[in-house]
VEXTOR-62259 format. One record per residue (C-alpha): x, y, z. Coordinates in nm, 4 decimals, always signed. Layout:
REM residues N
[atom [X Y Z]] ...
This chain:
REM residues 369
[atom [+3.3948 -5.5156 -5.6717]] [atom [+3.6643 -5.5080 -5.4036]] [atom [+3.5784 -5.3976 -5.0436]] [atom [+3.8245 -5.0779 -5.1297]] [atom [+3.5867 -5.0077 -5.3736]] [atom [+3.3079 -5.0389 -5.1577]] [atom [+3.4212 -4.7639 -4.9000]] [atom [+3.3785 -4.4527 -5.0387]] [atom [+2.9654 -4.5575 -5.0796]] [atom [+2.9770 -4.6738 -4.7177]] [atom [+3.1460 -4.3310 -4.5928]] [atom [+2.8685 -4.1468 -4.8238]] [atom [+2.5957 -4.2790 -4.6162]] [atom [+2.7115 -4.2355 -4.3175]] [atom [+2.5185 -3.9455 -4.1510]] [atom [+2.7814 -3.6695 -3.9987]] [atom [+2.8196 -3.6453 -3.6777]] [atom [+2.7186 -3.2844 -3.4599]] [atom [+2.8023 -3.2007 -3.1548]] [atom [+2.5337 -3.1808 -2.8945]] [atom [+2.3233 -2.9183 -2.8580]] [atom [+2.3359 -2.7167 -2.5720]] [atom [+2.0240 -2.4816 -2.4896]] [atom [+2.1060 -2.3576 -2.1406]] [atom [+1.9420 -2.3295 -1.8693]] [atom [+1.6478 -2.1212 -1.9497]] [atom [+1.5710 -2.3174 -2.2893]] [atom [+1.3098 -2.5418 -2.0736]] [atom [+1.0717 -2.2416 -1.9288]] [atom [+1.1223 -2.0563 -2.3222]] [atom [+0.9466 -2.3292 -2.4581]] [atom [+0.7216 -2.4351 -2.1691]] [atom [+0.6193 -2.0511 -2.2131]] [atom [+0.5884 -2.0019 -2.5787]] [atom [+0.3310 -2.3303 -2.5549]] [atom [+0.1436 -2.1994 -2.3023]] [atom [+0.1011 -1.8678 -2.5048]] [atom [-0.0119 -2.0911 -2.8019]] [atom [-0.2497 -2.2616 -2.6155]] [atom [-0.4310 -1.9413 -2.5601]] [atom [-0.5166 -1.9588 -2.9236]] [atom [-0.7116 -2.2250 -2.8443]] [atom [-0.9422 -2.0114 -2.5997]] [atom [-1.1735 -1.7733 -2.7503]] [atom [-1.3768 -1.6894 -2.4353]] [atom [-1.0273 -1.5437 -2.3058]] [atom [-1.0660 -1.2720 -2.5262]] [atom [-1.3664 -1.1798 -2.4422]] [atom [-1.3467 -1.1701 -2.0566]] [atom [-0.9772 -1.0772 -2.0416]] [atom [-0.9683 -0.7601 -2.2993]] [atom [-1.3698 -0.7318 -2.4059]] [atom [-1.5723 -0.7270 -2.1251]] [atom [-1.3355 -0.4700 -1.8869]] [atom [-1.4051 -0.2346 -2.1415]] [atom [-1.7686 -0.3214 -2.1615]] [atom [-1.7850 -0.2418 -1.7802]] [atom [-1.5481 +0.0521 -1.8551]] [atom [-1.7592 +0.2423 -2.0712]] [atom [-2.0898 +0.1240 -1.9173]] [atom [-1.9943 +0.2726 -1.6053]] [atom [-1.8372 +0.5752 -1.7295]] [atom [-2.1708 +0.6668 -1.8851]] [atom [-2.3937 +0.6143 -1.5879]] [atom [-2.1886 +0.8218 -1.3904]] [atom [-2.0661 +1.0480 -1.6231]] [atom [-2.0580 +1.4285 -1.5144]] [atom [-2.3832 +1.5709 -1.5866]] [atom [-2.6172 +1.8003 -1.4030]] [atom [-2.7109 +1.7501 -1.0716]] [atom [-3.0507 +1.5274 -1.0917]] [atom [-3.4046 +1.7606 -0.9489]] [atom [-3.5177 +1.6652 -0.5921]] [atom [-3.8612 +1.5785 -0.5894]] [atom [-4.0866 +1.7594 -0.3192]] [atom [-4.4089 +1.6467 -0.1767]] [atom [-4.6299 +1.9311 -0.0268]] [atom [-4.9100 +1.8603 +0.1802]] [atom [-5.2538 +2.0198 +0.1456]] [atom [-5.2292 +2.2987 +0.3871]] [atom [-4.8308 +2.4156 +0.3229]] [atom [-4.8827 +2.5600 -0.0440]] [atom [-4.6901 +2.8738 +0.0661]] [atom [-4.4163 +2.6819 +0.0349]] [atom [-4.4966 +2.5673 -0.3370]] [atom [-4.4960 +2.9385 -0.3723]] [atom [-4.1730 +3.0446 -0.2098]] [atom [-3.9897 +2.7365 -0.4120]] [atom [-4.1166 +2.8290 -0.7591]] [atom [-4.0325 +3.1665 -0.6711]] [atom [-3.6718 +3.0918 -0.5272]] [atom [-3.3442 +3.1545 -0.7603]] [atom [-3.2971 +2.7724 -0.7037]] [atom [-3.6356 +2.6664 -0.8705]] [atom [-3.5068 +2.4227 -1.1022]] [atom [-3.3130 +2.2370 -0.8386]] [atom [-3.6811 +2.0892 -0.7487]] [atom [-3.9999 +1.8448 -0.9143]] [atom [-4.2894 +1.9811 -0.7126]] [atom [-4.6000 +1.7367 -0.5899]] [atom [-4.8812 +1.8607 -0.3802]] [atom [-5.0553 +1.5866 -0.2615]] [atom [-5.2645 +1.4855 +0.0717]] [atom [-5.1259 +1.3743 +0.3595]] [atom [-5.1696 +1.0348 +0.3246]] [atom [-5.0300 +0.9725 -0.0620]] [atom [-4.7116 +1.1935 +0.0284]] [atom [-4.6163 +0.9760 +0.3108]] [atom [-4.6600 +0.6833 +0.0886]] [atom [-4.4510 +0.7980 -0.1665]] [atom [-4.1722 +0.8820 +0.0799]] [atom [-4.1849 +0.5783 +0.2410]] [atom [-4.1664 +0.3608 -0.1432]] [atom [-3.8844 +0.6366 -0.2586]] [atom [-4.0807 +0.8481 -0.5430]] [atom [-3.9909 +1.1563 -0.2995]] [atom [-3.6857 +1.2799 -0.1286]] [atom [-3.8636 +1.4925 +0.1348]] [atom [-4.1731 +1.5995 +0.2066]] [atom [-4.2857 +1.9636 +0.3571]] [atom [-4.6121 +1.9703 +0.6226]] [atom [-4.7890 +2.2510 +0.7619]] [atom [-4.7187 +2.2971 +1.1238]] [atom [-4.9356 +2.3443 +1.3938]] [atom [-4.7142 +2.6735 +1.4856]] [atom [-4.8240 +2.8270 +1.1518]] [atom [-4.4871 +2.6772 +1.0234]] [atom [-4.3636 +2.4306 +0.7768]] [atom [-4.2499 +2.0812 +0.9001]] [atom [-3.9692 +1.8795 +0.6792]] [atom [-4.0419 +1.4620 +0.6524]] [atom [-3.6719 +1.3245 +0.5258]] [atom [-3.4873 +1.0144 +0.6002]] [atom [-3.1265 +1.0997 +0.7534]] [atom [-3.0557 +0.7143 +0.5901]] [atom [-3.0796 +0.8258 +0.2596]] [atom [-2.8373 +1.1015 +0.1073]] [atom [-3.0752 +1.2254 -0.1206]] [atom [-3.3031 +1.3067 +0.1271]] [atom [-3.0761 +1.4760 +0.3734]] [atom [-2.9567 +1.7263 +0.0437]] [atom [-3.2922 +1.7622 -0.0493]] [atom [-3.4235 +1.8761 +0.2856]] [atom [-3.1040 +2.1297 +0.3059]] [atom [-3.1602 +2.2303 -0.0580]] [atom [-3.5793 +2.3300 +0.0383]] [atom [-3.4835 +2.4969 +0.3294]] [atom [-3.2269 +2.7039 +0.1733]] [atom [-3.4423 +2.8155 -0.1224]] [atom [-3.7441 +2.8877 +0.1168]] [atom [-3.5455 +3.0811 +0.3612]] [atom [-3.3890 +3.3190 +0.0749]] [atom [-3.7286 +3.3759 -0.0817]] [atom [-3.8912 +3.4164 +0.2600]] [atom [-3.5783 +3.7337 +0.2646]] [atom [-3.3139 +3.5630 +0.4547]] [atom [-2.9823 +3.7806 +0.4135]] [atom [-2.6761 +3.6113 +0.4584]] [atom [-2.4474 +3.7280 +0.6864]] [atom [-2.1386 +3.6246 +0.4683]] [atom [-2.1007 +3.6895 +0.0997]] [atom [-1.9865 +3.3809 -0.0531]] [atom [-1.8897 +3.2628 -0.3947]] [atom [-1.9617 +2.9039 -0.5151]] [atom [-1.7112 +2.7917 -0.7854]] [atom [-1.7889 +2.4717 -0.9308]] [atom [-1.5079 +2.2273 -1.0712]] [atom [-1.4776 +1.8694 -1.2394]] [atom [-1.1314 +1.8631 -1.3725]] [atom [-1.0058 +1.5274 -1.5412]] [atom [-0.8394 +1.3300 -1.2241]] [atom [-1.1496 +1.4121 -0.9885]] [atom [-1.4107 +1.2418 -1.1455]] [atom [-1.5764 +0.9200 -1.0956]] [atom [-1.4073 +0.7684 -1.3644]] [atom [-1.0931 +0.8747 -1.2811]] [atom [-1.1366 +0.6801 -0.9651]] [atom [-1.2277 +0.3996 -1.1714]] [atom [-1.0494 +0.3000 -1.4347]] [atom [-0.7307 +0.2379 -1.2192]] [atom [-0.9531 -0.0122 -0.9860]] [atom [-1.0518 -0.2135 -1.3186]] [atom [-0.7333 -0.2241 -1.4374]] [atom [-0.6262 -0.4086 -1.1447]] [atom [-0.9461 -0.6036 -1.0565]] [atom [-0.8654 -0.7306 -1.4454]] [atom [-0.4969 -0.8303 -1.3628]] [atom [-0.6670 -1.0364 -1.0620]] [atom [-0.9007 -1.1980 -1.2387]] [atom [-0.7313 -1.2847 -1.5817]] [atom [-0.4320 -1.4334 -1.3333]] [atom [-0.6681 -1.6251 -1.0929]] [atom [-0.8892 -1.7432 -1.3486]] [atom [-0.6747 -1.8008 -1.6263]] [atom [-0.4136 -2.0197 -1.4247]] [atom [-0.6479 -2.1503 -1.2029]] [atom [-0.8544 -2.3460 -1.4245]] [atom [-0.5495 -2.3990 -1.6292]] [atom [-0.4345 -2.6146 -1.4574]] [atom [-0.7268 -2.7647 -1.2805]] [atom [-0.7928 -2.8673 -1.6187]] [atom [-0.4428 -3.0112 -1.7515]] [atom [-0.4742 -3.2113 -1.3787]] [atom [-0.7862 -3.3343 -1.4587]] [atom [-0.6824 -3.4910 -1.8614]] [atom [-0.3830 -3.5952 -1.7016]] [atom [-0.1543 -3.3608 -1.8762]] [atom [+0.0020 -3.2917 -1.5663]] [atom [+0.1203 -3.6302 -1.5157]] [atom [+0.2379 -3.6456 -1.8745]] [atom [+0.4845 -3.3289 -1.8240]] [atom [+0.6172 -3.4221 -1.5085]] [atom [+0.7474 -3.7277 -1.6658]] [atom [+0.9533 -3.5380 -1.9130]] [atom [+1.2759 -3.3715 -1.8202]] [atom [+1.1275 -3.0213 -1.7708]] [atom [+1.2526 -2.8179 -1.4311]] [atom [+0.8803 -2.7920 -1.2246]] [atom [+0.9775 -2.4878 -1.1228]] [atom [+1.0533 -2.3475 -1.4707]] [atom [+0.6340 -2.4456 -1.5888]] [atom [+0.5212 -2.3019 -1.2891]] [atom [+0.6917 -2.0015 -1.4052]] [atom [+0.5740 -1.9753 -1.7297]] [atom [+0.2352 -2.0396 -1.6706]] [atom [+0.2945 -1.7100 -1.4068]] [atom [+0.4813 -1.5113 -1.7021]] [atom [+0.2349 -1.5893 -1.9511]] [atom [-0.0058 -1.3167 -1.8243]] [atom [+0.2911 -1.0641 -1.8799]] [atom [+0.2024 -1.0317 -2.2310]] [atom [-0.1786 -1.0399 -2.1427]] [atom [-0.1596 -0.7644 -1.8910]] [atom [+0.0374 -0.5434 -2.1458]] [atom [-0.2485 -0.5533 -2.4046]] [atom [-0.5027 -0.5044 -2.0773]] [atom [-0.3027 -0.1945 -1.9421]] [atom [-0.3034 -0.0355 -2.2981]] [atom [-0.6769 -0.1083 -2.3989]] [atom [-0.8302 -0.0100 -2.0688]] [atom [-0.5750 +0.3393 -2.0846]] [atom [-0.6941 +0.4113 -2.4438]] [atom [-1.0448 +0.4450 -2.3382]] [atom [-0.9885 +0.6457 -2.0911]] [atom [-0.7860 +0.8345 -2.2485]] [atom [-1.0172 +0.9291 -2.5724]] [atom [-1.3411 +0.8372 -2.4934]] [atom [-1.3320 +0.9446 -2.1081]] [atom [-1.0282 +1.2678 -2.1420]] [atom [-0.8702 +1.1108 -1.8382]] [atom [-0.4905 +1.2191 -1.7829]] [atom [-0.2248 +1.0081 -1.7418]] [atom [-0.0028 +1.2154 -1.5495]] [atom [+0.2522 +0.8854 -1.4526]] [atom [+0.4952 +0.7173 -1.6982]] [atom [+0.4240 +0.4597 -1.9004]] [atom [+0.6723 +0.2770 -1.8242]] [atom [+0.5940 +0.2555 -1.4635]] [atom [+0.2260 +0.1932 -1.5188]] [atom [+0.3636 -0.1631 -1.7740]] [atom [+0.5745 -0.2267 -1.4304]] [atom [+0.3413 -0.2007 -1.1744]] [atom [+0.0357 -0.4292 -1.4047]] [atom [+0.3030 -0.6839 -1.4475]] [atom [+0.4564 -0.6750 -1.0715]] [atom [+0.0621 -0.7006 -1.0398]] [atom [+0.0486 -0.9930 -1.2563]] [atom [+0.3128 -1.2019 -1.1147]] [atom [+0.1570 -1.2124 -0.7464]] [atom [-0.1769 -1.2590 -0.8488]] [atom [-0.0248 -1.5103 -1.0803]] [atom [+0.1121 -1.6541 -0.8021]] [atom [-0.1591 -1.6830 -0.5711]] [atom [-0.3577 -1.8447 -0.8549]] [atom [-0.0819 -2.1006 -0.8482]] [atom [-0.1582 -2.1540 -0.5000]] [atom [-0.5175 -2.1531 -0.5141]] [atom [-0.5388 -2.4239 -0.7279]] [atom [-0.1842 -2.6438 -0.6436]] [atom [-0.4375 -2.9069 -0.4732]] [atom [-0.8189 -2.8631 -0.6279]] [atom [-0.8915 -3.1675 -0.8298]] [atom [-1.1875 -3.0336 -1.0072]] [atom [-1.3354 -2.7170 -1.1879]] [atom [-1.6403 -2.7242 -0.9405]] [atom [-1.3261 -2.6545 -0.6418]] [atom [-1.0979 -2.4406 -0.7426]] [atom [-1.4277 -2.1779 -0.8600]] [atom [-1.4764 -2.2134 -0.4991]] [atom [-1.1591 -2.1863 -0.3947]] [atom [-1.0264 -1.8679 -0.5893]] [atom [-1.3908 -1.6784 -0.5070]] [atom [-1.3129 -1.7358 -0.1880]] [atom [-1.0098 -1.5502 -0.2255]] [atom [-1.1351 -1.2963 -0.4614]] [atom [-1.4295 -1.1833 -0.2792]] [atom [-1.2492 -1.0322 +0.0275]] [atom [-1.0803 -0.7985 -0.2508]] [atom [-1.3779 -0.7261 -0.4146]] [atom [-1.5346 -0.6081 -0.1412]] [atom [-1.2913 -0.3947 +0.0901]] [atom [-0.9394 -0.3255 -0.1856]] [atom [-1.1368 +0.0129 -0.3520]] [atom [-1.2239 -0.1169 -0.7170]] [atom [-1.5308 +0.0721 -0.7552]] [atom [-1.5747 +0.2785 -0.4630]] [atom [-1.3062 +0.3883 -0.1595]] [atom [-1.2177 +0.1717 +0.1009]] [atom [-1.1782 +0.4875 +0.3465]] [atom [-1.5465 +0.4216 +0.3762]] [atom [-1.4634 +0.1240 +0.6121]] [atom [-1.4315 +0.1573 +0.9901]] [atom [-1.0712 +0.2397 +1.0605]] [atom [-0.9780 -0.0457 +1.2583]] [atom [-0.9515 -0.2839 +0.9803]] [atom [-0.7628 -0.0238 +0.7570]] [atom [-0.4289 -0.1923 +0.8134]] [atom [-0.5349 -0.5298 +0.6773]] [atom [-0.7496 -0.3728 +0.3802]] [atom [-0.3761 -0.2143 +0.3092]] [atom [-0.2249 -0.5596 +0.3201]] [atom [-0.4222 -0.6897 +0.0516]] [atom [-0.2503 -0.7025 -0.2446]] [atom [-0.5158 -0.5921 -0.4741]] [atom [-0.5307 -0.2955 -0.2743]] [atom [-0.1932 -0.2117 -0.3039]] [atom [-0.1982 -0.2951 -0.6586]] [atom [-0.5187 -0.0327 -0.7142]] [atom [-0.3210 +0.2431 -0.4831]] [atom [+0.0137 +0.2065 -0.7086]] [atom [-0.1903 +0.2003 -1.0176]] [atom [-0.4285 +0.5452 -0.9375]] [atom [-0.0989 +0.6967 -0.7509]] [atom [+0.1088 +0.6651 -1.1336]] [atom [-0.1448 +0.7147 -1.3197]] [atom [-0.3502 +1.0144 -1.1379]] [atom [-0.0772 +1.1828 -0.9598]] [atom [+0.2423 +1.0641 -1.1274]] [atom [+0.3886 +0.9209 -0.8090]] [atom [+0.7429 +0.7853 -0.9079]] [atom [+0.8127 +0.4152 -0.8373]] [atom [+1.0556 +0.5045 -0.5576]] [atom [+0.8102 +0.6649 -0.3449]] [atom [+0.5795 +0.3335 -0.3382]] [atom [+0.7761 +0.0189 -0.2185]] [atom [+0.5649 -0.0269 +0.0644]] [atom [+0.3499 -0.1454 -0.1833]] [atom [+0.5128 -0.3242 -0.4371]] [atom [+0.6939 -0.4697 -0.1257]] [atom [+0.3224 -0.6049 -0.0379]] [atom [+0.2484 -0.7288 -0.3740]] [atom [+0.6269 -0.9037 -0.3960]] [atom [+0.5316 -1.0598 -0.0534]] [atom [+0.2261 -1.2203 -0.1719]] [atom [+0.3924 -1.3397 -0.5002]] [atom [+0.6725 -1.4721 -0.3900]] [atom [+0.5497 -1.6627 -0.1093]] [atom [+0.2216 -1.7497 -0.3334]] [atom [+0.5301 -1.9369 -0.5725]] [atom [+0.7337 -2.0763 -0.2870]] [atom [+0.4461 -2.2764 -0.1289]] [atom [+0.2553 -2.3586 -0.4773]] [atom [+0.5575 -2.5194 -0.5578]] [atom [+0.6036 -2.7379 -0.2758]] [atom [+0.2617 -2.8130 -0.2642]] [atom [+0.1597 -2.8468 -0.5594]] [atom [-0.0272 -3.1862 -0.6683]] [atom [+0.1098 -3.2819 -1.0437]] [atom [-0.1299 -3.5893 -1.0248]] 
């Protein structure tokens, strides 16, 4: 066969010839992002702590403090004051009270170990005498409560008529109050925690080492790992909202679309700070250190489950600086009062700040080895 011959077979295997491929400059953190969100597959616990157990808390809490009536105050009466046990069970506001008489002696001890709020003694006037501990709410109301009922059945008139309207309208509740603060203690944790040991770990089997030494932009995995809570905090936002919504009749009186912003501006800085946290730990044992050292603070003074207005006002303006503060504000604001977006960048501007300054310095510190 001549080599003419030949040609045609040697042009038929000759693979054609493509131009290159160009994926542009976000192709890198797409992938680096849609492996990272695969991975998560791979994490069962992350269910349970990131979606499960918020709700768990959720709906534990809602129940123990869940409107209901007002709980009896328990009464001690000492041998010698049983006119009062007579003007109380005889008093319009009876049921307000559990009713002891006891001796001196046994009343005082169950004060002083908590079985009763207050306890009434005869006076040496021919009077009654009130035992209550100005430490402990309950005892203050109940020692206001006795004295009010025994003054009206002693035939007290009041000099003013008054009306008491009660009221526990969906926003003022308890629960109200905190649902919001979970919601954002959750976007804290799931973006400490879930980057955090992340990466600790990837350092730790050397996976850090192997990425760095592929042509990946270090910026763009820092990035995704940061990103990859996004989609995380939208499922979150939505669970937490649903049962609050139908089990709890809370009102969401703020868009939704500015709620899904301000969980994923959320996200990002404490995505970002997570970064941080754990740029330089070398081991699980450190970075748990680390990032509850960092967490703690938040716990403590941002208002998850009660309101930091409770603290003395000189520290105010660094409780507002926190950024899970500002995060739980911008979150009960929306969602309780339907405060537009525009009327909060002081505190977005406080969780960018954190974020972006969290990313700048993770990056240039961080340890890939």
């Amino acid at each position: 066969m001549s080599v003419a011959e030949q040609t045609p077979l040697v042009r038929e295997t000759v693979p054609r010839k493509y131009p290159p491929r160009h994926n542009g400059r976000w192709a890198g953190y797409r992938h680096l992002l849609m492996a990272r969100m695969l991975e998560l597959r791979r994490e069962p616990e992350v269910v349970f702590w990131v979606f499960v157990f918020p709700l768990l808390l959720a709906a534990g809490l809602g129940i123990a403090f869940r409107n209901k009536p007002a709980d009896a105050s328990s009464v001690a009466i000492v041998s010698g004051a049983e006119r009062a046990q007579a003007l109380l069970q005889g008093s319009p506001q009876h049921a307000a009270f559990k009713i002891d008489l006891q001796d001196d002696a046994s009343a005082r001890k169950g004060f002083r170990l908590g079985k009763y709020d207050v306890v009434i003694e005869p006076d040496s006037a021919g009077g009654l005498r009130y035992l209550y501990d100005p430490a402990r709410p309950e005892s203050m109301l109940a020692r206001s409560q006795v004295d009010d009922a025994l003054q009206t059945a002693a035939g007290r008139k009041d000099v003013v008529a008054t009306i008491v309207t009660t009221s526990s309208e969906p926003g003022s509740r308890y629960i109200d109050f905190l649902i919001p603060g979970l919601l954002g203690m959750n976007l804290m944790n799931s973006g400490m925690w879930g980057i955090g040991f992340a990466l600790v770990d990837m350092r730790q089997r050397k996976l850090l080492k192997r990425f760095v030494g592929t042509p990946m932009r270090r910026g763009d995995f820092l990035l995704a790992l940061m990103s990859s809570r996004l989609v995380l905090m939208i499922i979150e936002i939505g669970l937490l909202l649903t049962l609050g919504v139908l089990v709890f009749h809370m009102k969401v009186l703020g868009s939704v679309l500015a709620i899904l912003f301000l969980g994923a501006v959320g996200a990002i800085c404490f995505g970002g700070i997570g970064l941080l946290t754990a740029s330089r730990a070398q081991k699980i044992e450190s970075v748990s250190g680390l990032m509850n050292l960092v967490m703690m603070p938040m716990w403590i003074f941002s208002g998850v489950f009660f309101s930091y207005e409770r603290f003395p006002a000189v520290i105010q303006p660094l409780i507002k600086a926190l950024p899970l503060t500002a995060l739980n504000d911008s979150l009960r604001a929306s969602i309780l009062e339907g405060t537009p977006l525009i009327h909060q960048w002081p505190r977005l501007l406080v969780m960018f700040f954190w974020g972006g300054v969290s990313f700048v310095l993770a990056l240039k510190w961080f340890r890939w080895t």
